[in-house]
VOGU-3710 file (C-alpha; in Angstrom, 3 decimals, decimal comma):
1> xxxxxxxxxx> 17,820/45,211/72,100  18,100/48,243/69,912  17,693/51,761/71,237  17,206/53,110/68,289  13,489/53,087/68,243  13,330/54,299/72,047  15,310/57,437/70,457  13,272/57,784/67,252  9,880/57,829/70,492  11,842/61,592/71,923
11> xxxxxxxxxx> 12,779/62,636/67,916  8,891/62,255/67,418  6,197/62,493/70,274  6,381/64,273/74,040  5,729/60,727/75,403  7,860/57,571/75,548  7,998/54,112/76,690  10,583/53,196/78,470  11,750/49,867/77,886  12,337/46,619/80,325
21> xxxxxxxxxx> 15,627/45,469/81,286  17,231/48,793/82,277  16,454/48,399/86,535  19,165/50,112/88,677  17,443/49,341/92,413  14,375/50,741/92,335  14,919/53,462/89,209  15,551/52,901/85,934  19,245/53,214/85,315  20,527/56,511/85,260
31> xxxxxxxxxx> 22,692/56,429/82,282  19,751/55,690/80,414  17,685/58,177/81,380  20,438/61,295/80,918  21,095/59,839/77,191  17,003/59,891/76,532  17,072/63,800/77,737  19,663/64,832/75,758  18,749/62,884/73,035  15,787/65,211/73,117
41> xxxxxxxxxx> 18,376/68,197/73,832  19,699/67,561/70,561  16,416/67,366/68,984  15,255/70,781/69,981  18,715/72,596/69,365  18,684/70,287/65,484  21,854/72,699/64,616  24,733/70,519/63,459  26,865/73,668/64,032  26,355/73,762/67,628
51> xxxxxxxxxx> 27,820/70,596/69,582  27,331/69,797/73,166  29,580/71,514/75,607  28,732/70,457/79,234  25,366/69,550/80,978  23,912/68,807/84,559  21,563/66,229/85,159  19,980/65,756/88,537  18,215/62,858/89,095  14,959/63,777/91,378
61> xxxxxxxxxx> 13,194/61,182/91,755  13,182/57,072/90,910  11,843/56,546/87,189  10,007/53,409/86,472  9,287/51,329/82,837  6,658/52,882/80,981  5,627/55,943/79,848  6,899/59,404/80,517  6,845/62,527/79,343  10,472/64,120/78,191
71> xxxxxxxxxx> 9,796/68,406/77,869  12,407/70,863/76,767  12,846/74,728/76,967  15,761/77,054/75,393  16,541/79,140/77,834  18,966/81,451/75,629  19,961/81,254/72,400  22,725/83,075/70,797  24,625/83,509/67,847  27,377/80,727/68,850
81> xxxxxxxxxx> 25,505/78,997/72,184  22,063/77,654/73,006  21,350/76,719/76,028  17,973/74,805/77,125  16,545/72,972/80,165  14,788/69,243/79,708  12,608/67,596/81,901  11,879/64,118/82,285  8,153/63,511/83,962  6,182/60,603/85,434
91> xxxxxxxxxx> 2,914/60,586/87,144  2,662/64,391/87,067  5,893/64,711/88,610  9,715/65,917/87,554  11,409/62,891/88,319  15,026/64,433/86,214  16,371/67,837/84,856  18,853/68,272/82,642  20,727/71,537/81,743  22,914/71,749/78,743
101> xxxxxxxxxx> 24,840/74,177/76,553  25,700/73,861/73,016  28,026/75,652/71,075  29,411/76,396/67,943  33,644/76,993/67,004  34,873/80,163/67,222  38,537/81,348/66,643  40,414/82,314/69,596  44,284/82,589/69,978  43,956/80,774/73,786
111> xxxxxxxxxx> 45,001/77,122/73,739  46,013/75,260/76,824  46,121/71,639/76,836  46,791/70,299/80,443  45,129/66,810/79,897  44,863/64,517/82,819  47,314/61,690/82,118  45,882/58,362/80,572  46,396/55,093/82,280  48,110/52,429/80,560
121> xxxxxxxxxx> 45,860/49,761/81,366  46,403/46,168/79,573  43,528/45,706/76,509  40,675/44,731/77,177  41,062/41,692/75,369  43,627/40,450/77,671  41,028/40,818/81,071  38,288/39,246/82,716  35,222/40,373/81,684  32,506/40,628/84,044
131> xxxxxxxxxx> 29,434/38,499/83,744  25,787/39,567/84,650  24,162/37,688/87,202  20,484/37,621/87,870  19,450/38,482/91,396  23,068/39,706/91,907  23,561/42,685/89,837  21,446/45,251/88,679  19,593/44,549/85,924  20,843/46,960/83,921
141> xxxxxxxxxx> 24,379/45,350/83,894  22,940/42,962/81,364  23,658/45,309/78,929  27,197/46,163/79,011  30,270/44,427/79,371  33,285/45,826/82,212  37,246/44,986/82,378  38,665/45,659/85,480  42,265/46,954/85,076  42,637/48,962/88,393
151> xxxxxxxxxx> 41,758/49,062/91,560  38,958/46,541/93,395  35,774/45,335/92,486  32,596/46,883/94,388  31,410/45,558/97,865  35,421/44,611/98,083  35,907/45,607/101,818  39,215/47,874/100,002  40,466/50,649/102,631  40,798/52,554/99,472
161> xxxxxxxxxx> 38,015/53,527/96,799  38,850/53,897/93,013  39,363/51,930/89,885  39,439/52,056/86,322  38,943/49,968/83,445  37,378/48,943/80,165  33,436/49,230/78,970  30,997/48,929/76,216  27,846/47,911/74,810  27,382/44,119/74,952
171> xxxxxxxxxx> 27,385/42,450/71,905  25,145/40,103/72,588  22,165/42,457/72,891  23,476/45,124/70,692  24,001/45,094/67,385  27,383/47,314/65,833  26,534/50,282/65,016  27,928/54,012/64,697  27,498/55,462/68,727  25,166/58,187/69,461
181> xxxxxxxxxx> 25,695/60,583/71,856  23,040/59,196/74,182  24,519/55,584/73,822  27,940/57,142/74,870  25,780/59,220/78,128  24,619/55,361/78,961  28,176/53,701/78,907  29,842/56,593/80,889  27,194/56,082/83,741  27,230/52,234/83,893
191> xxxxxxxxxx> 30,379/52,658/86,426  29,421/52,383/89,868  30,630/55,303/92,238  33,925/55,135/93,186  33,014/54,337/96,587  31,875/50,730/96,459  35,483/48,970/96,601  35,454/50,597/100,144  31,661/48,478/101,187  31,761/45,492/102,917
201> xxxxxxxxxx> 28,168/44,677/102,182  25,737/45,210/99,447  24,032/48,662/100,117  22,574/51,424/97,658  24,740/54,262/96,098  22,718/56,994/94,186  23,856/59,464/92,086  22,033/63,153/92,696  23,788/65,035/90,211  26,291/64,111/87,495
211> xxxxxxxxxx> 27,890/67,242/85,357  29,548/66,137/81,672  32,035/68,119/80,050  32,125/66,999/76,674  35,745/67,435/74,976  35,973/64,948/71,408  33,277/64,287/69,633  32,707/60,400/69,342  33,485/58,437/66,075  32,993/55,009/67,450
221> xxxxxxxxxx> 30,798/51,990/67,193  28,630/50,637/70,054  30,812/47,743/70,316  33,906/49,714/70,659  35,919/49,749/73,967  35,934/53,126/76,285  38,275/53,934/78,960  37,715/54,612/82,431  39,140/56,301/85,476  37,909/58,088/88,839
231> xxxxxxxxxx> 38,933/59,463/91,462  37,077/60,026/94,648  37,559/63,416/96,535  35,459/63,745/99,236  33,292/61,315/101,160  31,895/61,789/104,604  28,058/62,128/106,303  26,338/59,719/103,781  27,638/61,946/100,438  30,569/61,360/98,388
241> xxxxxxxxxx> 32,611/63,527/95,399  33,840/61,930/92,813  35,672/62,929/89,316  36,132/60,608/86,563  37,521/61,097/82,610  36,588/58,664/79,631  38,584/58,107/76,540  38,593/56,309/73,519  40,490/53,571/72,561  42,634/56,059/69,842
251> xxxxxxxxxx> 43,522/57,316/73,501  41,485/60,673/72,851  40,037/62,451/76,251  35,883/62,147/75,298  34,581/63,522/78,486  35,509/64,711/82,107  32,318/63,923/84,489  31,511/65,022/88,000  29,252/63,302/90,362  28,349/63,885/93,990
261> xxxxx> 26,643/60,910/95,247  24,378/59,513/98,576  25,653/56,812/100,088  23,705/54,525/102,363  26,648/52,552/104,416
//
């Protein structure tokens, strides 16, 4: 189940199809969606000089298969950063926004490097791997493929939240191929909040707004494994605060992400 032909739809026309097989509850999975807007982020900015720095996404409103209508506007653009605004739309409604900045090198004499520290978590190789299950797990889970190294598994009953582990693309639906930065948006979001170890019972968890702060640029294959931490702040009222970092499996930092998320138990 390529995505390259969903990606070559935002490259080309203002309306896409959204493909079957990517259900998250009652949206479309969110990973999915933020990799489709800045796919068309990239599209509109088209200067290999300027890379992605950070972006917000907030997801609005549930997105269904079918079409929709992905609209972008630069909002500034300078000599070394453009920023612009996308919109995702379905029946005449903004359903998610996303904000990002791109950026070009400059030379500067300040360097600090006060990286979080990486877990040493076994390979993946050596873990379970966790198996989709129809009528269990989201739908979307069909296309990936998780190793738990840390911490519980959702809807665990754990006193604490948290974990970390492996992820990628699933090999049986996705053929190798060099990663996009929308494939690597999808992976990062196919973790559930950091909450769900701490549920006793299947209920919803919805992200509202997810920040990126993109650090390496990715030179990996789909199939590749990523590595992945968080760490819940803050949860109280229904709402929860969550951090989390990604790197690769050359143990480089990719991405630092931020999430505040509704909780419904």
């Amino acid at each position: 189940m390529s995505l390259l032909p969903l990606y070559q739809q935002v490259k080309q026309q203002e309306t896409i199809d959204i493909p079957s097989g990517w259900l998250q509850g009652r949206t479309v999975f969110g990973g999915l969606i933020a990799g489709l807007m800045i796919q068309k982020a990239m599209g509109v900015v088209n200067d290999p000089a300027k890379q992605l720095l950070s972006c917000n996404v907030t997801f609005i409103g549930p997105v269904q298969h079918g079409a929709a209508k992905l609209t972008a506007e630069i909002l500034r653009e300078g000599k070394s950063v453009t920023s612009l605004e996308v919109r995702l739309w379905q029946d005449d409604a903004v359903q998610s926004i996303l904000v990002a900045s791109f950026g070009s090198q400059r030379e500067s004499r300040i360097h600090v490097n006060h990286l979080p520290h990486e877990p040493d978590y076994p390979l993946p190789e050596t873990l379970d791997k966790t198996f989709y299950i129809e009528g269990l797990m989201p739908e979307c889970m069909q296309q990936f493929e998780l190793c738990w190294a840390e911490g519980h598994y959702p809807m665990a009953g754990s006193e604490a939240p948290d974990f970390g582990g492996w992820s990628r693309f699933a090999p049986n639906l996705h053929a190798d191929r060099e990663m996009q930065l929308a494939d690597l948006f999808a992976l990062m979001d196919v973790w559930p909040p950091g909450v769900l170890p701490m549920f006793k019972t299947p209920a919803p968890a919805s992200s509202l707004t997810w920040q990126i702060t993109y650090i390496h640029p990715i030179a990996q294959n789909i199939q590749d494994w990523f590595k992945y931490k968080v760490t819940t702040e803050y949860a109280e009222h229904g709402y929860a605060t969550e951090y989390a970092y990604v790197w690769d499996r050359d143990h480089r930092l990719i991405a630092i992400l931020r999430q505040t998320v509704a909780v419904f138990a």
